[in-house]
N, C-alpha and C positions, 0 to 999 in steps of 0.2 A: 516382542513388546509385552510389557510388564500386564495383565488384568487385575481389575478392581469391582468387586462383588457391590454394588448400591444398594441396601434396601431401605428404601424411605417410602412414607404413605403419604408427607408432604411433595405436593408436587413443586411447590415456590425451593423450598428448605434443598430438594433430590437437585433441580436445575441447577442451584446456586455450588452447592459441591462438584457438581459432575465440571462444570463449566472451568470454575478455577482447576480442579486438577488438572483435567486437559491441556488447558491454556499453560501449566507451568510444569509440568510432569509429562504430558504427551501420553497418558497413560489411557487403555482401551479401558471404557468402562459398562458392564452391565450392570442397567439398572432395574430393578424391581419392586414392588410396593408392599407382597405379603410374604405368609409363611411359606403360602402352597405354592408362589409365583419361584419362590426359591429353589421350591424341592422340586417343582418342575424343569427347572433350567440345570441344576446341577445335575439332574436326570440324566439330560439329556445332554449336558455339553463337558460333564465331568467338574469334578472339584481344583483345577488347575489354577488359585488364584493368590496374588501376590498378598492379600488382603482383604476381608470384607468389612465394610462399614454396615452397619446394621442398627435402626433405632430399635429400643428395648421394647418399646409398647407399639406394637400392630395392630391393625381391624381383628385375624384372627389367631394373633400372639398378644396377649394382653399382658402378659405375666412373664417375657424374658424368652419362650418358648425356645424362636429365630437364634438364641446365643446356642442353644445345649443342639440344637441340631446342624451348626455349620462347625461347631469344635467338633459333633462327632463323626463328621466330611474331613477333620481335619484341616482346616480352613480358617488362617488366624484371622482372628475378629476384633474388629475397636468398636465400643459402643456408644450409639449416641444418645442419652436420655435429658425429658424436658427436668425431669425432677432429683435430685440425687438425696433420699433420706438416709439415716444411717444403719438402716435394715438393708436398702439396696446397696449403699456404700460395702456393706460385708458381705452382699450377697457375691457383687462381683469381683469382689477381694478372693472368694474362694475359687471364681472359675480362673481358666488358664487364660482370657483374653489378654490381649496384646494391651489395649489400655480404652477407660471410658473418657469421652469429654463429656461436658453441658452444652445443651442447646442454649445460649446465652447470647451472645455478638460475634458479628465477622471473626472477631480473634479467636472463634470456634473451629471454624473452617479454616483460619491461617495455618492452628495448629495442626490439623488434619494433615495441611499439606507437606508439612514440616517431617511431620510424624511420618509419613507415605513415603517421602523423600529419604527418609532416615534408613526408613527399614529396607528399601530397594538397595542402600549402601552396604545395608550389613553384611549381606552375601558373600560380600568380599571381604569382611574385618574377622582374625581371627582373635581370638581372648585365651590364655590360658589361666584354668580354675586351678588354685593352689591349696588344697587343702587335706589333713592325713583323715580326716572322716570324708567315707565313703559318701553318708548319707547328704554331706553338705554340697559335697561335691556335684551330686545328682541334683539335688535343690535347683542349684544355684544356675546347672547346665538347662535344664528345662527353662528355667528363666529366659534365657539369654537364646535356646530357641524359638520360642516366644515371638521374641522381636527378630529373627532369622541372623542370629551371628552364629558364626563356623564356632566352636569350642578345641579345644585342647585340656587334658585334667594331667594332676603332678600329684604325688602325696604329701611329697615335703621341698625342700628350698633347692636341695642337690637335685631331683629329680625335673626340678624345675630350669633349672640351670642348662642340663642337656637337655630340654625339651626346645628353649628358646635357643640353643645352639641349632640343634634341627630345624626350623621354623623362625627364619631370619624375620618373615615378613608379622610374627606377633603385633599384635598394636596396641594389645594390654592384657596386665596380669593383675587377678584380684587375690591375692592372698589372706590365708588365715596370719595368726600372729605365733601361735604357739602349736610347734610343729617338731618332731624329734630329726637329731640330724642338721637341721639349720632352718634356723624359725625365721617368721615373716620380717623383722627386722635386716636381720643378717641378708635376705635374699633381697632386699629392698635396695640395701645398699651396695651391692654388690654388680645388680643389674644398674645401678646409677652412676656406677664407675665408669660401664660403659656406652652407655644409653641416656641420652638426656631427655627432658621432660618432653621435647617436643618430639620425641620419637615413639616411646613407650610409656603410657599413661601406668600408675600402678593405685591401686584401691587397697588398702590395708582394711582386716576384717582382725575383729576377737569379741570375746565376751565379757574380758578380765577387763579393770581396769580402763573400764574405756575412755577415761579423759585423758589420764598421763598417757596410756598405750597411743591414742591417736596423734598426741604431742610428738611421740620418739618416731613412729610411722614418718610423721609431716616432715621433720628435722633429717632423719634418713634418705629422703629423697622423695616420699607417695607425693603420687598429686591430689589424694583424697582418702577421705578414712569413712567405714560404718560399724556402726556397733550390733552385735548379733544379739537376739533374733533383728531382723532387719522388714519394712514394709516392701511389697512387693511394687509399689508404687513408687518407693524412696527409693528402691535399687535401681528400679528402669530410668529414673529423672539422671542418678551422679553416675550410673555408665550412659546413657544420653549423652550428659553434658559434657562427659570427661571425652569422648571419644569427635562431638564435634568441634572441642579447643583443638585436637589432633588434626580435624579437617582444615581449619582455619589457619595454623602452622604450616599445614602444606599449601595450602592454598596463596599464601603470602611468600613465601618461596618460590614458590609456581609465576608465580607476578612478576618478583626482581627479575626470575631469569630472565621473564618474556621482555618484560622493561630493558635489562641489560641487551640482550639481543636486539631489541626496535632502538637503543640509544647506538650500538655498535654497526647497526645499518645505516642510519642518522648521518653517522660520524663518516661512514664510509662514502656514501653519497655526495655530503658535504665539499668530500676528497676532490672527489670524483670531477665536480662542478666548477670549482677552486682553481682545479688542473689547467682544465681544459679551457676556462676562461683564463687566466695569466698569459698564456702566449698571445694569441688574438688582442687583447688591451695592451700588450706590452708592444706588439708589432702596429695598431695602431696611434699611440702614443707613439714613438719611434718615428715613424712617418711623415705626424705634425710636427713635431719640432724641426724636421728637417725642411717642411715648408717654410715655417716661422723662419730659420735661416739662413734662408735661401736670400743670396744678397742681390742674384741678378736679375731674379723677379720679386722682386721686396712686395711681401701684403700694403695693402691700403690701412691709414689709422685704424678706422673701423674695425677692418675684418681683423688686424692685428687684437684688439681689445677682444674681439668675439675668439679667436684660437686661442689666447690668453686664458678666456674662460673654460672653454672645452679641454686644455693639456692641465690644467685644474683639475678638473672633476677626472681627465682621465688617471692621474696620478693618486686620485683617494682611491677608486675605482682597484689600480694594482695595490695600492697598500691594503686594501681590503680582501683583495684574494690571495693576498702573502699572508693576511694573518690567520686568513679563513683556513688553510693548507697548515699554518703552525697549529691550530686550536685540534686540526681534525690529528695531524700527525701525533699531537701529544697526548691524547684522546686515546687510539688504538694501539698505539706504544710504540711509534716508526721512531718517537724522542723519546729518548732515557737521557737521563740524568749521567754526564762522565765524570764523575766526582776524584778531585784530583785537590789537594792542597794548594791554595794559593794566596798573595798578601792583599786584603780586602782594602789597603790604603794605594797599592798600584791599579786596581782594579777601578775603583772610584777617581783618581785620575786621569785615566784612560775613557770613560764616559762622559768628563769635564771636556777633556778635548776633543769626544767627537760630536758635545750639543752646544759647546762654545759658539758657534759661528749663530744660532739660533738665539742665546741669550746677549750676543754683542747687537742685534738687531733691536731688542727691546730693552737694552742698557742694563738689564740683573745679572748682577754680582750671584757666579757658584764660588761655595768657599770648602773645602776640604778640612773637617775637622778628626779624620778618622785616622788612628795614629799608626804609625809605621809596623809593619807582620804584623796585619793583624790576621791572627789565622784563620781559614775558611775551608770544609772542607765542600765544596761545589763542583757544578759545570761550569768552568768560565763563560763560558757562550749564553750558556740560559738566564745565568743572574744576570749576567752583564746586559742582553737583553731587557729583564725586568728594571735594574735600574737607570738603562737609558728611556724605557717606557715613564718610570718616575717622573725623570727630568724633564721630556719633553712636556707631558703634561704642566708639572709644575712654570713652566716656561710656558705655556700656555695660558695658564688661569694667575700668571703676574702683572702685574702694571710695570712699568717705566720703574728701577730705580728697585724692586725689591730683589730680596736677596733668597736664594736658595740656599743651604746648610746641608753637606750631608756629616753623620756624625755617628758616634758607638754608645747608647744608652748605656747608661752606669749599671753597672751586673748583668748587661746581656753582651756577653764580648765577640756572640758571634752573630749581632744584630746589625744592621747598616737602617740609622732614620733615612729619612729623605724630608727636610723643613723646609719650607716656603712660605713668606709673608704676604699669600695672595689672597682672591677672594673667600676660600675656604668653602666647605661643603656644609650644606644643612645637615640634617639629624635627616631627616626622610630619604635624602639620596643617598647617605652611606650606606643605609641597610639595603637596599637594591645595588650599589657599587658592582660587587663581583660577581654579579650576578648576568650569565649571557642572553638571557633571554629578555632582559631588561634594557630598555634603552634610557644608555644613560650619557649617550655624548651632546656635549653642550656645543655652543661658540665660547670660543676664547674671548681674553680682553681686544683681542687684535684684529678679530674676524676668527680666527682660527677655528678648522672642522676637525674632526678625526672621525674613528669607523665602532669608537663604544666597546673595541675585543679587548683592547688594550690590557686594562687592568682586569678581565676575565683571565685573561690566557694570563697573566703575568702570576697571579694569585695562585692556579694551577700548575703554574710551571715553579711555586716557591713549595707548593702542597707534594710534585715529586720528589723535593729532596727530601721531605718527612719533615717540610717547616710551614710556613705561612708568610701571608699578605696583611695588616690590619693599619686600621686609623683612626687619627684622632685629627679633628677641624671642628670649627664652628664657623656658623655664618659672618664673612668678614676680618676673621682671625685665623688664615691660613691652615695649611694643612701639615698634618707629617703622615709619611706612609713608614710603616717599617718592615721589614724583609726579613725573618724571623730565618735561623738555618741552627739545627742542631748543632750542638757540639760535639767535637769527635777528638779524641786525643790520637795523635801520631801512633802506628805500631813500628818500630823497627826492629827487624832481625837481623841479629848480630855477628858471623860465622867464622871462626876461626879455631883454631885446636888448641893456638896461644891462649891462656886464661889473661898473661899478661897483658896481651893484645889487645881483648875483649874489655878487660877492665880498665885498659886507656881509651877506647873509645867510648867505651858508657861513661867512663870519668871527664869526657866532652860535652856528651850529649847531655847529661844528666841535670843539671837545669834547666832544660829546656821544656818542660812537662809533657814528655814523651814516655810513652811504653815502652822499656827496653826486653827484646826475650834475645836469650842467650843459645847457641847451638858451637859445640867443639867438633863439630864433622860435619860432613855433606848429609852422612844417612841421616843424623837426629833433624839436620833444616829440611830433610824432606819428609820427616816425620810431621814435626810442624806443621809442614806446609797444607798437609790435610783438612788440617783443623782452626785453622788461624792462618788468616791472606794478611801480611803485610803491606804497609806501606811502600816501605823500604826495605832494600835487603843491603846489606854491607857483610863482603865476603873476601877472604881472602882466597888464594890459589893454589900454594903448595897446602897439601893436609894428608893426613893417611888415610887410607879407603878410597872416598871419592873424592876427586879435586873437585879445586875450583871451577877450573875451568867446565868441566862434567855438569857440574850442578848446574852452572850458569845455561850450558846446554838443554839439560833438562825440565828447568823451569821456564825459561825460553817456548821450549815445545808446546808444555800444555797450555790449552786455552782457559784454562781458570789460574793461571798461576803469571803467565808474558806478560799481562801489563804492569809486575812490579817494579818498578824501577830497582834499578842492581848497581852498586858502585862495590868497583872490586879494588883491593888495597893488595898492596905486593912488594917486596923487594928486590925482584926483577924488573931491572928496567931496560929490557932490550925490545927494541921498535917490533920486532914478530911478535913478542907477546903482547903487546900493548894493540897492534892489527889484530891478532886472534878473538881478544876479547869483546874487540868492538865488531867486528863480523857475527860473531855471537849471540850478538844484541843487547850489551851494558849498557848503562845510562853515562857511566866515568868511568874513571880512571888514577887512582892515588899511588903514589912510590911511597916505600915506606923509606927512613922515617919524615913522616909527614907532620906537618906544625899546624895547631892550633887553626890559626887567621887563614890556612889555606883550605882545609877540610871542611869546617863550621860553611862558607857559603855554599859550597857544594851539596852539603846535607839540606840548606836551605830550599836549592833548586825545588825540591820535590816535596819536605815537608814545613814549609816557611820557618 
């Protein structure tokens, strides 16, 4: 445990320090009133201390005495005086004390502890002093033991360079500016190539030019500039300051992880509970309904009305731990995104007909306004998810008679609205909307409940493909949500030895605003293939070097390369080769020569 030297003659002023420090430092403290109580203790217990506080004037130290005799114990000193003239101001400008305050308000003692706190730190922080004069170098290190930082010294920018190679753990370097071999600029920026602010604090020094020099310093990358001669008060405040932004960067680091880790325990728990409740509510729900009907012991009205209510609640009950399980799943990454091209005008009628039976109940019209391929590169399952979450909502918050719209925003081609002429959302609920810690589920116009994940999870699950959730409603003027999904252009690789070949096939594809890359052998597509995952791959089979068939093997194989889809073209058409290749694992199969109207859908399958 850290010790702390007291000497105070006030007994109120001695209480008030020892108290706080303890209470926030833990720190052992002796205290004492005089000069003599001092020289008696150090006597006897040795000079072992992290710091003494010391007031300047004593019963019998009237005159500073208490300072010249614990610096010469070796014993750094911060002093506290009631008065600071500018005779005293220079007296203690020349000792080597660590720093004076005033006896003025609490924020005396605040600093003290700040300042306690700082200097326990330093121990651990090393600085490396950069400068080709010896003598500054000295200065500057005495400084900085002072306040107890580890030093390191360089003479110039190169020497500096392999110092902080040695010495990963540097936490700042104060450099001169003008240095032979590579000056304080040069070495500023060079350490900033690889070290950024919040790793390595750097203090730029010179004598020349101090306005523009501290300009190209700051621009270079310093976090801070002084100009020489420099006060020995001003230098302990900007290495202070400079080195506790450094603490405060880690410290905020230090938080997300903690945060990140209590969010991925959260999540996992979440799991956990989700689990293990779904079967039990799924095997109780199951049960009742088979009482309900049960024909040869029919419920009574009543109790029929009363299980009516209870296979209610128990079905919010499993849609709530089915979404609880998708939120946690998509959370810790059990869901990724399988992102696969598909036409976002078959997709949206496919969601028409599995929430139709829900809007024939309350008479709203869905109308499909989004036009044929229209290309997407998604999870089917995830969007498709997201925009039957839409509908159902919007089929929710409708009256009798209004209409849903889903549609393709003018310039966003890989957007899907979803419009409804329902009650529409305030201004105050949309900003909590996607929000899960927010409760934001309403009743519907109909009664209708839901479980409020809905449009959380859904927002997240459009935020994994690298797109978004957002809206536009007002109160009474319906809502549109839109489903934002980057756009991705098609890549297909092209393989054949034929250029003629090649250049009929891109001569098809080539309106299509597809990426075409070109490979005359198997070796260059598996060159490719390193650097660039296709969509598609379209290959033929005879070739020189590697076949087709080989390549198809091989990319097949590896697991970063199998789920491309591969349509192999050929002018073999004998049923074993056409078995080989699909044992292989092709997606097709094309005879050459092949026309126009038969090719084009097949390339469809996979990139619309």
């Amino acid at each position: 445990m850290s010790k702390i030297l007291l000497v105070e003659n006030s007994h109120t002023f001695a209480k008030a320090i020892k108290n706080k420090i303890e209470a926030e430092l833990g720190f052992e403290i002796k205290q004492v009133s005089t000069l003599a109580e001092s020289v008696e203790l150090i006597e006897s217990e040795g000079g072992d201390f992290l710091t003494a506080i010391a007031c300047y004037n004593l019963p019998d130290a009237p005159d500073g005495e208490i300072i010249d005799f614990l610096l010469s114990k070796n014993v750094p000193t911060i002093v506290f005086t009631g008065i600071l003239s500018e005779k005293l101001s220079k007296e203690l400008e020349s000792k080597k004390i660590v720093d004076y305050v005033l006896k003025e308000t609490g924020q005396s003692i605040e600093y003290i502890v700040s300042l306690l706190r700082r200097i326990h730190k330093n121990q651990d922080i090393k600085i490396l002093v950069v400068d080709d004069s010896s003598s500054t170098r000295s200065h500057i290190c005495r400084l900085l033991k002072i306040r107890n930082y580890q030093f390191l010294e360089a003479g110039n920018g190169e020497e500096a360079l392999q110092v902080l190679e040695k010495n990963p753990d540097i936490k700042m370097v104060i450099t001169d500016y003008n240095m032979p071999k590579m000056d304080g600029l040069r070495l500023t920026a060079t350490i900033r190539g690889k070290h950024p602010k919040e790793k390595i604090a750097i203090i730029g020094l010179s004598a020349l030019g101090k306005d523009t020099v501290s300009a190209r310093f700051i621009k270079n990358g310093a976090n801070d500039f002084m100009g020489k001669p420099f006060l020995k008060e001003e230098f302990f405040c900007r290495v202070m300051q400079n080195i506790d932004l450094l603490d405060h960067f880690e410290a905020i680091k230090q938080s997300k992880v903690e945060a990140e880790k209590a969010n991925e325990l959260k999540d996992k728990f979440v799991s956990l509970v989700a689990h293990d409740l779904r079967s039990p509510f799924t095997t109780i729900l199951g049960f009742l309904q088979l009482i309900m009907e049960d024909e040869e012991n029919p419920l009574h009205e009543e109790h029929r009305e009363m299980m009516d209510m209870v296979v209610g609640k128990g079905k919010q009950l499993v849609e709530l731990t089915e979404e609880l399980l998708d939120v946690s799943r998509l959370k810790t990454g059990k869901i990724s995104p399988k992102q696969m091209f598909i036409d976002g005008h078959q997709m949206v009628l496919e969601v028409i007909v599995n929430t139709e039976h829900l809007a024939k109940k309350k008479r709203i019209r869905l109308v499909s306004e989004v036009p044929k391929r229209t290309r997407l590169y998604v999870d089917q399952d995830l969007v498709g998810q997201v925009l039957q979450n839409l509908t159902t909502n919007a089929i929710k918050f409708c009256n009798e008679e209004d209409q849903i719209t889903f549609f393709v925003p003018p310039g966003e081609a890989t957007t899907i609205g979803v419009k409804d002429t329902g009650m529409g959302i305030s201004e105050s609920r949309q900003e909590i909307l996607f929000q899960y810690e927010e409760q934001t589920s309403t009743t519907g116009t109909s009664g209708e409940t839901g479980t409020g994940l809905g449009l959380p999870l859904s927002r997240d699950m459009m935020v994994a493909h690298g797109g978004d959730l957002t809206v536009e409603s007002a109160d009474g003027e319906g809502s549109t949500f839109y489903a934002k999904i980057p756009q991705v252009k098609p890549r297909v690789l092209i393989v054949d030895d034929s250029k003629v070949a090649r250049f009929s096939v891109m001569g098809m594809l080539g309106n299509d605003n597809i990426e075409l890359i070109e490979a005359k052998s198997g070796e260059e597509a598996l060159e490719i293939l390193k650097t660039n995952i296709p969509h598609l791959m379209i290959s033929d089979i005879i070739m020189p070097g590697i076949s087709g068939l080989e390549l198809l093997k091989r990319v097949k194989k590896k697991s970063k390369t199998k789920s491309i889809p591969i349509i192999i073209i050929t002018s073999d058409q004998s049923l074993e080769t056409r078995e080989e290749v699909f044992q292989l694992g092709a997606e097709d199969f094309v005879v050459k020569p092949f026309v126009e109207e038969d090719f084009i859908p097949r390339v469809h399958r996979y990139i619309v």
